[in-house]
Every structure is written in C-alpha cells, then in structure tokens.
C-alpha positions in Angstrom: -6.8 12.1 18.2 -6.6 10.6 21.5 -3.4 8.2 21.2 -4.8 6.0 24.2 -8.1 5.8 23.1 -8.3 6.4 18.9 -11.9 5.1 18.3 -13.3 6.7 21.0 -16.7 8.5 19.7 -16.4 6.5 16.4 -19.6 5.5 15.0 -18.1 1.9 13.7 -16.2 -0.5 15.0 -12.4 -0.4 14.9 -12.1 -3.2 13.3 -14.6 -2.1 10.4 -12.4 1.4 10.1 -8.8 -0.1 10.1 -10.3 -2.2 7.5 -11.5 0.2 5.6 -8.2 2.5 5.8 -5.8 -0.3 5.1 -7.5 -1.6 2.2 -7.5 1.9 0.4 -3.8 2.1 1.5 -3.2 -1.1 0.2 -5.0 -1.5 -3.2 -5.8 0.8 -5.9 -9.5 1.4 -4.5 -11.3 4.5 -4.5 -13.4 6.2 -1.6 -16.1 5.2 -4.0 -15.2 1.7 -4.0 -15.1 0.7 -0.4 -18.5 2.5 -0.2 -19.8 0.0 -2.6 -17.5 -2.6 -0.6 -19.1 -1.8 2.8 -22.4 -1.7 1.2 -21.9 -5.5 0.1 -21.1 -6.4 3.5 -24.5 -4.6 5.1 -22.8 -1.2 6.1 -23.9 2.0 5.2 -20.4 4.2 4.9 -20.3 7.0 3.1 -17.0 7.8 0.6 -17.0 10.9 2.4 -16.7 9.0 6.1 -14.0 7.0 4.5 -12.2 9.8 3.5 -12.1 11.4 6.7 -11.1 7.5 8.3 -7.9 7.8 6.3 -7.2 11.2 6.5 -6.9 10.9 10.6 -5.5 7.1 10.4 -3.2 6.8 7.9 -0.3 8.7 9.7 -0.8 6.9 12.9 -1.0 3.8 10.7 2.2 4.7 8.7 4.2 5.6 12.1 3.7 2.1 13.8 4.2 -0.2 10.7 7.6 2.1 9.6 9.6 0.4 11.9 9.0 -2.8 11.3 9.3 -2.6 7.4 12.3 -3.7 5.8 15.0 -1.3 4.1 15.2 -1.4 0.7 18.0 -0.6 -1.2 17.3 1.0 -4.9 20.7 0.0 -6.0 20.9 -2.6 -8.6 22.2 -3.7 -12.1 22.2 -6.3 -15.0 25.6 -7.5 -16.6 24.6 -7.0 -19.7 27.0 -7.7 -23.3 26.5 -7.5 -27.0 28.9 -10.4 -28.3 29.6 -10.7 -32.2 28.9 -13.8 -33.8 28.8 -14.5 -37.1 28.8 -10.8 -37.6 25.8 -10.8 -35.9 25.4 -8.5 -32.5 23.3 -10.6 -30.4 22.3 -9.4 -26.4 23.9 -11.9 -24.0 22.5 -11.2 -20.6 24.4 -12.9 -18.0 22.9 -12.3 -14.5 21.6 -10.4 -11.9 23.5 -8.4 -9.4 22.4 -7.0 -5.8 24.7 -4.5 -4.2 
C-alpha cells in the first residue's frame, strides 16, 4: 500500500471503504452484512471486496487510532462481606474500588 496515496487505483470512494472497514471493526457485522448494507444504499460491493478492504486497512487503521486510545487498566475489585444476622448470612456489598 502506498502510505501517501492508500486509495489510489480503488474502485470506491475512500470514504465508502473506511466506512465499510470501520463498521465491520466496530460492530458484530459480517462481510455478508455490509454487502447487503451497501446494497441498501445503491452500491454494488461484493463480501469478497469487503474482505479484501479490511484485510489491507485494518492495520493501517489500528496503527493511527492506537495512540490516541486510552490505557486501560484490568485491575479492579468489589469489597465484598457476608455479615451474620439473625443467624442469617446475607451478602453486604459495600462499593467499588479502582486501583
């Protein structure tokens, strides 16, 4: 791919391929499925076209929006407690903590 000039020799637009590529990235959609999308919108794409959209876009998408993406951090945990009353255990759950 030709970093200055991506869509260069592209049948569609740019617009209609990032599109296409984010929206499969995005949401749980099949090749199928933005077929039928595009179809719905007056373009004829085939699932196979799509394919090949994300399969040369998607790493060049991934790249560029890493960095601006927020760290998450995986660590976390309830304070959780099983209090007797009444000789009764009941669940007490108190709060949540970030660390």
């Amino acid at each position: 791919m030709n970093p200055k000039q991506p869509f260069k020799w592209r049948h569609y637009q740019a617009e209609i391929i990032l599109l296409c590529v984010r929206w499969y990235l995005r949401y749980p959609l099949s090749y199928r499925h933005l077929e039928e999308m595009m179809a719905e919108r007056g373009l004829s794409v085939d699932h196979s076209t799509v394919y090949r959209w994300v399969q040369a876009y998607a790493p060049e998408l991934e790249k560029r929006c890493s960095p601006q993406l927020k760290s998450t951090n995986d660590s976390w945990r309830v304070d959780e407690t099983y209090t007797a009353l009444a000789s009764v255990m009941r669940y007490n759950q108190l709060k949540y903590k970030s660390l």
